[in-house]
N, C-alpha and C positions, 0 to 999 in steps of 0.2 A: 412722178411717183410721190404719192403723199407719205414723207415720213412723220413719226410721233411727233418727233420733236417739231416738225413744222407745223402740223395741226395744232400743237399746244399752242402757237406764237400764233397761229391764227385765230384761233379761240380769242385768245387775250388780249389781239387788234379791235377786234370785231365785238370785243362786250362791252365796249360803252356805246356801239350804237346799233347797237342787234336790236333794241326795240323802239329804235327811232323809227317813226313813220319815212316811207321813202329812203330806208335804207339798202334797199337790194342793189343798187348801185352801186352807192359806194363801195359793202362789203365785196362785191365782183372785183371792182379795182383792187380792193388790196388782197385779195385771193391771186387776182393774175397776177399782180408784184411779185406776192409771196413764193408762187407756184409756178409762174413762169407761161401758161398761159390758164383757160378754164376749161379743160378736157373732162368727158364724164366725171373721172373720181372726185375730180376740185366741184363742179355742179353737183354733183352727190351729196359732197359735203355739206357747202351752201344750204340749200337743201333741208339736208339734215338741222342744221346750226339755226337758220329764219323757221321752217317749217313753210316753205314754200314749196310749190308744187314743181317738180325736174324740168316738167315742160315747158314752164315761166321761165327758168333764170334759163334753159336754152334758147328760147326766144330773144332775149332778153340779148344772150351772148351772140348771135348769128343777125340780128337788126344791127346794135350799135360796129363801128369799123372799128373801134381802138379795143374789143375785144378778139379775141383769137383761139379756136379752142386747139389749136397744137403749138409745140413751144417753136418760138420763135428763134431767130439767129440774135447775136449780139449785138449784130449792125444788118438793121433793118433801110434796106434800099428803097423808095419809092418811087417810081421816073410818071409825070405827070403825061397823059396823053391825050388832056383838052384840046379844045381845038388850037389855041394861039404853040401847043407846043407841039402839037402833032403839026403842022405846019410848016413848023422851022426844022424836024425832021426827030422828032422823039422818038420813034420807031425805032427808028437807025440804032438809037443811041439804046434804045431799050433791048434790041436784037445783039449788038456788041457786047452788052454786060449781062446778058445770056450764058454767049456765047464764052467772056473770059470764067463767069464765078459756074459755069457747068451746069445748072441749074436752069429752072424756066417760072415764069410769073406764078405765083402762089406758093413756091414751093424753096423750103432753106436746104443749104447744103447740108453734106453728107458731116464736113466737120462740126454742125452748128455757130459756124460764125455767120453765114448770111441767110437773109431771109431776100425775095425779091416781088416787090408789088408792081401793079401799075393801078393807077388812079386816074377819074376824069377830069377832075380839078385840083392842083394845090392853090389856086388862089393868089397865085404871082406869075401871074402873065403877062408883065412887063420885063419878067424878067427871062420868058419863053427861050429855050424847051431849059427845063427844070426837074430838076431832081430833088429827093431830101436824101439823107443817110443820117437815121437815128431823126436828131430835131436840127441838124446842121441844113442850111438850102444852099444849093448850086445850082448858079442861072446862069442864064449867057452861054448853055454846052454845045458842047461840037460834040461829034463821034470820040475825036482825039480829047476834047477834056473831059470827057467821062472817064473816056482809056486812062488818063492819067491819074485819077481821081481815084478810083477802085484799084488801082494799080499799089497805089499809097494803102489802101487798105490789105489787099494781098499782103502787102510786106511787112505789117505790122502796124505802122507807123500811123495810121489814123488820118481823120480829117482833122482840118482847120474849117470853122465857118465862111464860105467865100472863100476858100484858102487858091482855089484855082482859077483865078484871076489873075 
C-alpha cells in the first residue's frame, strides 16, 4: 500500500536522478526499498513520476531477478538447484524446507517472514548443495543442516554467515 507519506520520501529519493538518463533502474530499486516490492501501484507510480510507459517498467520488473512484484518475506530463502547441487541432493533439501516453513517455491508465508525460491545457479558449486538466506550463504547442506538452519530462523534467532558448520 502506497501511503502519502511514503510517496513523498519517494518523490524526494528519486529527484536528483528522475532526469538522469538511464535512470529507470535505479528509481525501481529504490521504489522496491521503499515499498517493499513493485506491485501495479508502485509501477503506477514510476510511471507517473519518469513518464514512462506501465508496460516498460513491468518489463523492466519481470526480466531483472532482484525485482519482485509482490512483497516479499524478511528472510528470503534461496536453495540452488544447479546441477553440482542438484546432485549432492538439493531437492531433498529444497522439499524439507517446504515442508518445515508450509509454504512452496515462489510463494512467502502467510506471517510474511519467509519467502522461498529456488534458483539454477548461485555460483558456489564448490561449495554444493547451497542455499542463501537473505545475503548470508550455506554450503556444504545436508537435509539435517538445512533442518537446523531454518530451524534457527523459526525461533527467532537468525543466521550467522556459514554459522552451520
Amino acid at each position: 500500500m502506497i501511503t502519502e507519506e511514503k510517496k513523498a520520501r519517494f518523490k524526494d529519493v528519486i529527484a536528483g536522478i528522475r532526469e538522469t538518463r538511464g535512470s529507470l533502474i535505479p528509481v525501481m530499486h529504490e521504489a522496491q526499498e521503499l515499498f517493499g516490492c513493485l506491485d501495479y501501484e508502485v509501477e503506477k507510480l514510476i510511471s507517473e513520476e519518469l513518464n514512462v510507459p506501465l508496460a516498460d517498467i513491468y518489463g523492466v520488473a519481470t526480466f531483472y531477478s532482484k525485482f519482485h512484484l509482490e512483497p516479499k518475506g524478511e528472510y528470503q530463502i534461496n536453495v540452488c538447484l544447479g546441477t553440482a547441487c542438484y546432485v549432492k541432493g538439493a531437492q531433498m533439501i529444497l522439499e524439507k524446507i517446504e515442508d518445515m516453513l508450509k509454504i512452496k517455491v515462489g510463494h512467502t508465508s502467510a506471517d510474511g517472514r519467509f519467502s522461498l525460491e529456488a534458483t539454477r545457479c548461485i555460483g558456489a558449486c564448490g561449495l554444493a548443495p547451497v542455499m542463501t538466506v537473505n545475503e548470508d550463504v550455506h554450503g556444504q547442506l545436508t537435509v539435517d543442516k538445512a533442518e537446523k538452519i531454518i530451524k534457527r530462523y523459526l525461533a527467532g534467532a537468525g543466521g550467522e554467515k556459514n554459522a552451520d558448520r
